[in-house]
N, C-alpha and C positions, 0 to 999 in steps of 0.2 A: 920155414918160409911158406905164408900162403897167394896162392894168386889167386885177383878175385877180379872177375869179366864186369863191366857195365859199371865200371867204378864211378864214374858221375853220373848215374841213374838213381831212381828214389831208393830202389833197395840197397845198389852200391855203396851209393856215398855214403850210408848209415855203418855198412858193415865194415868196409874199411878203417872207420872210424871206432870200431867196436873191438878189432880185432889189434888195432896199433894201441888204442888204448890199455889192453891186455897184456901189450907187450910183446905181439907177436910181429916180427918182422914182412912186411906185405908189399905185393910187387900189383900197383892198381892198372888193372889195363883201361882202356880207354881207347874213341877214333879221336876224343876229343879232350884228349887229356890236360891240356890251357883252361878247360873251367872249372878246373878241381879247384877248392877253396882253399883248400891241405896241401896246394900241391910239394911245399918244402915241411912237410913234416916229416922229422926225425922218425926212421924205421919204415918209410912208403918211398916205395920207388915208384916212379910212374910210367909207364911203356905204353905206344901210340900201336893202337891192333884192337880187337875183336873177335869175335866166335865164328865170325861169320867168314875170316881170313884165318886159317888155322897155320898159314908161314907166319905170319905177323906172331903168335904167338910162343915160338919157339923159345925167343929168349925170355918171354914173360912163364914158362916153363920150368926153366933149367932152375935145379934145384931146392926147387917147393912139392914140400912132403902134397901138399889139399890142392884141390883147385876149387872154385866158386863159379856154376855158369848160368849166363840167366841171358836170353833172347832179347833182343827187342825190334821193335819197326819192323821192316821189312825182313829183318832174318827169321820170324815167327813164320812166314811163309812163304820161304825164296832162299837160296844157299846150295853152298858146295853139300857135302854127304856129310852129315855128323862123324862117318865112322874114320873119314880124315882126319879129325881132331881128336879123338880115342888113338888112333893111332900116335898120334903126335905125343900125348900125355902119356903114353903107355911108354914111348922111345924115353921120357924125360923123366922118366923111373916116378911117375907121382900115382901117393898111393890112394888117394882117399880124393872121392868125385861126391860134391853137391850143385844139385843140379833145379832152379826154377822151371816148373812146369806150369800146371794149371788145373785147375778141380777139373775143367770140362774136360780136360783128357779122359778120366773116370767116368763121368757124368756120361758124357754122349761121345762115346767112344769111335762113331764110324764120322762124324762131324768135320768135312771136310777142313772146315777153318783151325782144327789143332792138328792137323795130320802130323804137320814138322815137330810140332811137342812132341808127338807120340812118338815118333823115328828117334828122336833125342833120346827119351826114356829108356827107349830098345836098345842103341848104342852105349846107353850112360850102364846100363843091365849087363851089357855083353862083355864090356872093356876086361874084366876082371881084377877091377879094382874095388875097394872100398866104395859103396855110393848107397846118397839121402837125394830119392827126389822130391821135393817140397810141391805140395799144388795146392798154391792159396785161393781163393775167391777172388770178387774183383776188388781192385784199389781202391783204397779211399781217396787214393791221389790223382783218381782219375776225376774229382771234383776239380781241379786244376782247370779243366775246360771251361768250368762255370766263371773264374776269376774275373777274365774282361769282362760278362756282361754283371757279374753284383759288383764290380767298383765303377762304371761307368752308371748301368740302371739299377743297381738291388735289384737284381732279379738270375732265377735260376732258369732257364729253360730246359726242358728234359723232357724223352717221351716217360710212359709207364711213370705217374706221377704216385701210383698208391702200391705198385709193387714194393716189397719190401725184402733187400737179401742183406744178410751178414759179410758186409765190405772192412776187408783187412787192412789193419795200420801198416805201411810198408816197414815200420821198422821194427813191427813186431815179425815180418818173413827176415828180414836179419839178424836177429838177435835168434830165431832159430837155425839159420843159416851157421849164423859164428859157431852155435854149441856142436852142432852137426858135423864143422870142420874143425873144433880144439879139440873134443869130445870123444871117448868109445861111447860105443855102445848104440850109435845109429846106424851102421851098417844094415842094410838092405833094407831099411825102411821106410814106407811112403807117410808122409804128414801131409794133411788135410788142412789145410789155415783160415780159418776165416776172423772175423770179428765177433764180438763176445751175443752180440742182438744184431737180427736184423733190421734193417731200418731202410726208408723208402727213398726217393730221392726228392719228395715233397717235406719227409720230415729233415732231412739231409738240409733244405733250405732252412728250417725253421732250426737247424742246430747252426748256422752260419750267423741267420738273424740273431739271435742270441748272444751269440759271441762279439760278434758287432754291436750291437746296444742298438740294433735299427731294422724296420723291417724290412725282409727281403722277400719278395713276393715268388710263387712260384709258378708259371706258364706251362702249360704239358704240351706238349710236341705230338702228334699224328709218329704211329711208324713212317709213313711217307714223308713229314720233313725231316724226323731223324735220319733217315735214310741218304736222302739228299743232305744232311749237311758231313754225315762220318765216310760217305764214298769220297769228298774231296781230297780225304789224304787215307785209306785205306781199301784192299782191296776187296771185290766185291764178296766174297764165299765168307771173310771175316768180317763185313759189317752184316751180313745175313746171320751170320751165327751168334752174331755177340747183341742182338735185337732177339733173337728166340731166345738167348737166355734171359736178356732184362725184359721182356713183355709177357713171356713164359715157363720161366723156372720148372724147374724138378724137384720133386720132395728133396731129394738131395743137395740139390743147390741151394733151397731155403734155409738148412738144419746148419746148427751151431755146431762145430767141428769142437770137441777136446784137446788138440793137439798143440797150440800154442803153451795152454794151460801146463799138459803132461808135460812138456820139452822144458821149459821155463818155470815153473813153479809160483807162474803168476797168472792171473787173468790176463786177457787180451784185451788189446786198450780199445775202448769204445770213439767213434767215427768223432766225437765231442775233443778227443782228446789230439786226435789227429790236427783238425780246426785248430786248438788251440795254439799248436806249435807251428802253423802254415799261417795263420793270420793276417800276417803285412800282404801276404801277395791279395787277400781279398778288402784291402783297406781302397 
């Protein structure tokens, strides 16, 4: 049995689905487990908890060989002590831990806004179990914020219109997740993820425009009103940090990681391909 955290999140909902498809029996956690699409499918059990309550977790625990943990919202930067939930997995005899982190963990390593990554890492290191920590780039799915305004105006607003990074499919961090959790052979090591090219988020519009048959024009944003619109639901050390890496990148944040490629035996799916499988919501 695997348990896997954030199970109706972009990377969950993939890998749940990857992993029943397999045949392997999975217990999906969830706060918000009513908007699973799956939620009666044969071999998914569904249990109401998160990473960020590690009692909630307990029985999404008992007797699952893997677990799968991946942050989100406010637990990226606010929570109990990771090493309570090591502790937890460790009492639940589970042997093998993959864990979503982030390149900038690596990249800019003293970066207040991934501190909680980094603690995570350390505890997911210490527990002495089996553990893959993945640390992709950023989401392609983070285009999702564009949706309202190309299906209301065509149009993308976004600062840093001509930067350009190698933004990952999320279901390409699943389908390395899944192999990570069926799989030997990834014990204690870190995969790098990104997307196969990087691309900007001006040409990011113009792969939207295309997919669409129409154009969608692109507006570039001042740091100052990107700033002012991502404080509205994020805290201030992570909209500061996550504008130094889109306005100014690190040779390392630019470069195309191998690691999809090695793990999977395929290329990584280009930001085109992402598009095409998300499309209604930008209709």
């Amino acid at each position: 049995m695997i348990t896997v955290t954030g199970a109706t999140g972009n990377v969950g909902r993939t890998l749940v689905e990857l992993l029943a498809g397999a045949g392997e029996e999975v217990v999906a956690v969830s706060r918000r487990p009513g908007l699973a699409a799956d939620a009666g499918r044969d071999g998914v059990r569904w249990v109401r908890g998160g990473v960020g309550d590690a009692v909630s977790m307990r029985s999404a625990l008992e007797g699952s060989r893997a677990v799968f943990l991946v942050l989100g919202g406010e637990l990226n930067f606010a929570g109990e002590s990771p090493d309570v939930l090591m502790d937890m997995i460790a009492d639940a005899g589970v042997e093998r831990i993959v864990l979503v982190s982030s390149q900038v963990s690596a990249t800019r390593p003293e970066a207040p806004s991934h501190a909680r990554l980094r603690a995570f890492e350390a505890a997911v290191r210490g527990s002495g179990r089996e553990s893959t920590v993945l640390r992709p780039a950023g989401f392609a799915s983070n285009a999702f914020a564009w949706a309202e305004s190309v299906r209301a105006k065509r149009t993308v607003f976004a600062p840093f219109g001509d930067v350009a990074l190698p933004v990952v499919d999320p279901a390409d961090i699943a389908a390395v997740a899944a192999a990570a959790l069926r799989e030997d052979g990834h014990a204690g090591r870190v995969y790098e993820l990104t997307g196969p090219e990087p691309v900007s988020p001006r040409g990011q519009a113009a792969v939207l425009s295309a997919a669409l048959g129409e154009d969608v024009a692109f507006v570039e944003l001042s740091r100052a009103e990107a700033h002012a619109g991502m404080a509205r639901f994020m805290p201030e050390q992570v909209v500061t940090g996550t504008l130094d890496v889109l306005g100014a990148p690190l040779a390392a944040e630019r470069r195309v990681s191998p690691d999809v490629a090695a793990v999977l035996g395929r290329p990584a799916a280009p930001f085109a391909e992402w598009v095409g499988r998300n499309l209604p919501a930008f209709v």
